[in-house]
C-alpha positions as CSV (number, residue, x, y, z in Angstrom):
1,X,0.0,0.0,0.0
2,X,3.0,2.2,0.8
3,X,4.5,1.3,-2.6
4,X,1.3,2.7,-4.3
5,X,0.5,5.7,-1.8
6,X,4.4,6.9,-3.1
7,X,3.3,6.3,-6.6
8,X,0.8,8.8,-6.5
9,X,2.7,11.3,-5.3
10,X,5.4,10.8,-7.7
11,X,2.4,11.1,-10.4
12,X,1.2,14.6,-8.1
13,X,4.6,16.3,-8.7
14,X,5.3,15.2,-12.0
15,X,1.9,16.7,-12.7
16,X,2.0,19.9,-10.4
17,X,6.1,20.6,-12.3
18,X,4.3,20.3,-15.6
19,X,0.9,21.4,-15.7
20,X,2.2,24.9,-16.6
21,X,4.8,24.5,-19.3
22,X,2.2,22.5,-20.6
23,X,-0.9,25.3,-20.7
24,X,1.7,27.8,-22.4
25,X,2.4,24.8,-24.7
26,X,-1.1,24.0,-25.5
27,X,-4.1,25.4,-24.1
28,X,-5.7,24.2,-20.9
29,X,-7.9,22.0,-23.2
30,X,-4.7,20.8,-24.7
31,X,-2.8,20.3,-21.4
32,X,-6.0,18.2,-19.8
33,X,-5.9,16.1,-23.4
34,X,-2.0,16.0,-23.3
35,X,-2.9,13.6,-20.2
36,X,-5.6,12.0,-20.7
37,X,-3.8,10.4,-24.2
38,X,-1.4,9.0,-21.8
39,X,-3.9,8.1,-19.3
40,X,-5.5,5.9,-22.6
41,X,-1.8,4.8,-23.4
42,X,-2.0,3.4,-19.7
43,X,-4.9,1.6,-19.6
44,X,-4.0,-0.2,-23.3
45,X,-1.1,-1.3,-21.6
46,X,-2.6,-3.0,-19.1
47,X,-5.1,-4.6,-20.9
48,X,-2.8,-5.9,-23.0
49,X,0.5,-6.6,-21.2
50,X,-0.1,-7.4,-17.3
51,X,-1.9,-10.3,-16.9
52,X,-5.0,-10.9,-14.2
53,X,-3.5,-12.4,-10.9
54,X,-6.2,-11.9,-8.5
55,X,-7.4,-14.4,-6.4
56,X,-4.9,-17.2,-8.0
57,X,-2.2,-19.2,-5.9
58,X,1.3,-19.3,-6.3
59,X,1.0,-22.8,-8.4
60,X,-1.6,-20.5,-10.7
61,X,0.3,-17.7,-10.8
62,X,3.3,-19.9,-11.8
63,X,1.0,-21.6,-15.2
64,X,0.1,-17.1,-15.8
65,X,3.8,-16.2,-16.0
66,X,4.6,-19.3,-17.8
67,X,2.6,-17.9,-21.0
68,X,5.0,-15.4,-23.5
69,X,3.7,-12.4,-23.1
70,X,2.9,-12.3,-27.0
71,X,0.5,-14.9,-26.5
72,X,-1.2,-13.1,-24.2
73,X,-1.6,-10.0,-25.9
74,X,-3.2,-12.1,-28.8
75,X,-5.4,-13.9,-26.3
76,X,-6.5,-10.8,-25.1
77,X,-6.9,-8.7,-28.6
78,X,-9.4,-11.3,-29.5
79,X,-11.2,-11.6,-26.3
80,X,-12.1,-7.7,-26.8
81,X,-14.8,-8.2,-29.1
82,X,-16.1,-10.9,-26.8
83,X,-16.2,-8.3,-24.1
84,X,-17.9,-5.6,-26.3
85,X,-20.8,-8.2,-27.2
86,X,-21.1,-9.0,-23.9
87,X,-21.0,-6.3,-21.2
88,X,-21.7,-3.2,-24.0
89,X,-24.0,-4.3,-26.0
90,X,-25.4,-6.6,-23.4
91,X,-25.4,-9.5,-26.0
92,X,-25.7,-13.5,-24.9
93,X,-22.5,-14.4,-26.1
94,X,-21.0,-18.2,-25.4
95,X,-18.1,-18.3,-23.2
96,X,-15.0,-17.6,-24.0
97,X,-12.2,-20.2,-24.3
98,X,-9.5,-20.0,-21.6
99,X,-5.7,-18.9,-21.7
100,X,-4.6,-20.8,-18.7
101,X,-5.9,-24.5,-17.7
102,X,-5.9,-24.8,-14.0
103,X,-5.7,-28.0,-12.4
């Protein structure tokens, strides 16, 4: 919890040292879209590159960081069609085939 309070922070100042560089830069409409592309950047990311590890034990977690990361991201780029069917459009979609087999 520490480790993410500090994070924060970090994120605070590097936001409070360039908020105004940024406005004279842009406008504030472009500063507040200057960081909300990287906010989107961010989120893409972690769709795509950190895989889910809640709830799993240490054997699961093992079978999760077994998997190339490639394969995941491909796993994941065609589960987000699934996911628009399903929770967007509210759609009664089969279930999707799983990346990892548990035992």
């Amino acid at each position: 919890m520490s480790f993410a309070t500090a994070t924060t922070w970090g994120f605070n100042f590097i936001v409070s040292l360039t908020w105004l560089p940024l406005r004279d830069a842009f406008s504030p409409q472009g500063a507040f879209g200057w960081y909300a592309a990287w906010n989107v950047f961010g989120w893409i990311f972690c769709y795509f590159c950190l895989p889910e590890t809640k709830a799993l034990s240490l054997e699961e977690l093992d079978q999760v960081f077994s998997v190339p990361t490639r394969k995941h991201v491909n796993h994941y780029a065609g589960m987000l069609p699934w996911y628009i069917r399903k929770y967007i459009l509210r759609g009664d979609v089969p279930p999707q085939k799983q990346l990892y087999n548990y035992e």
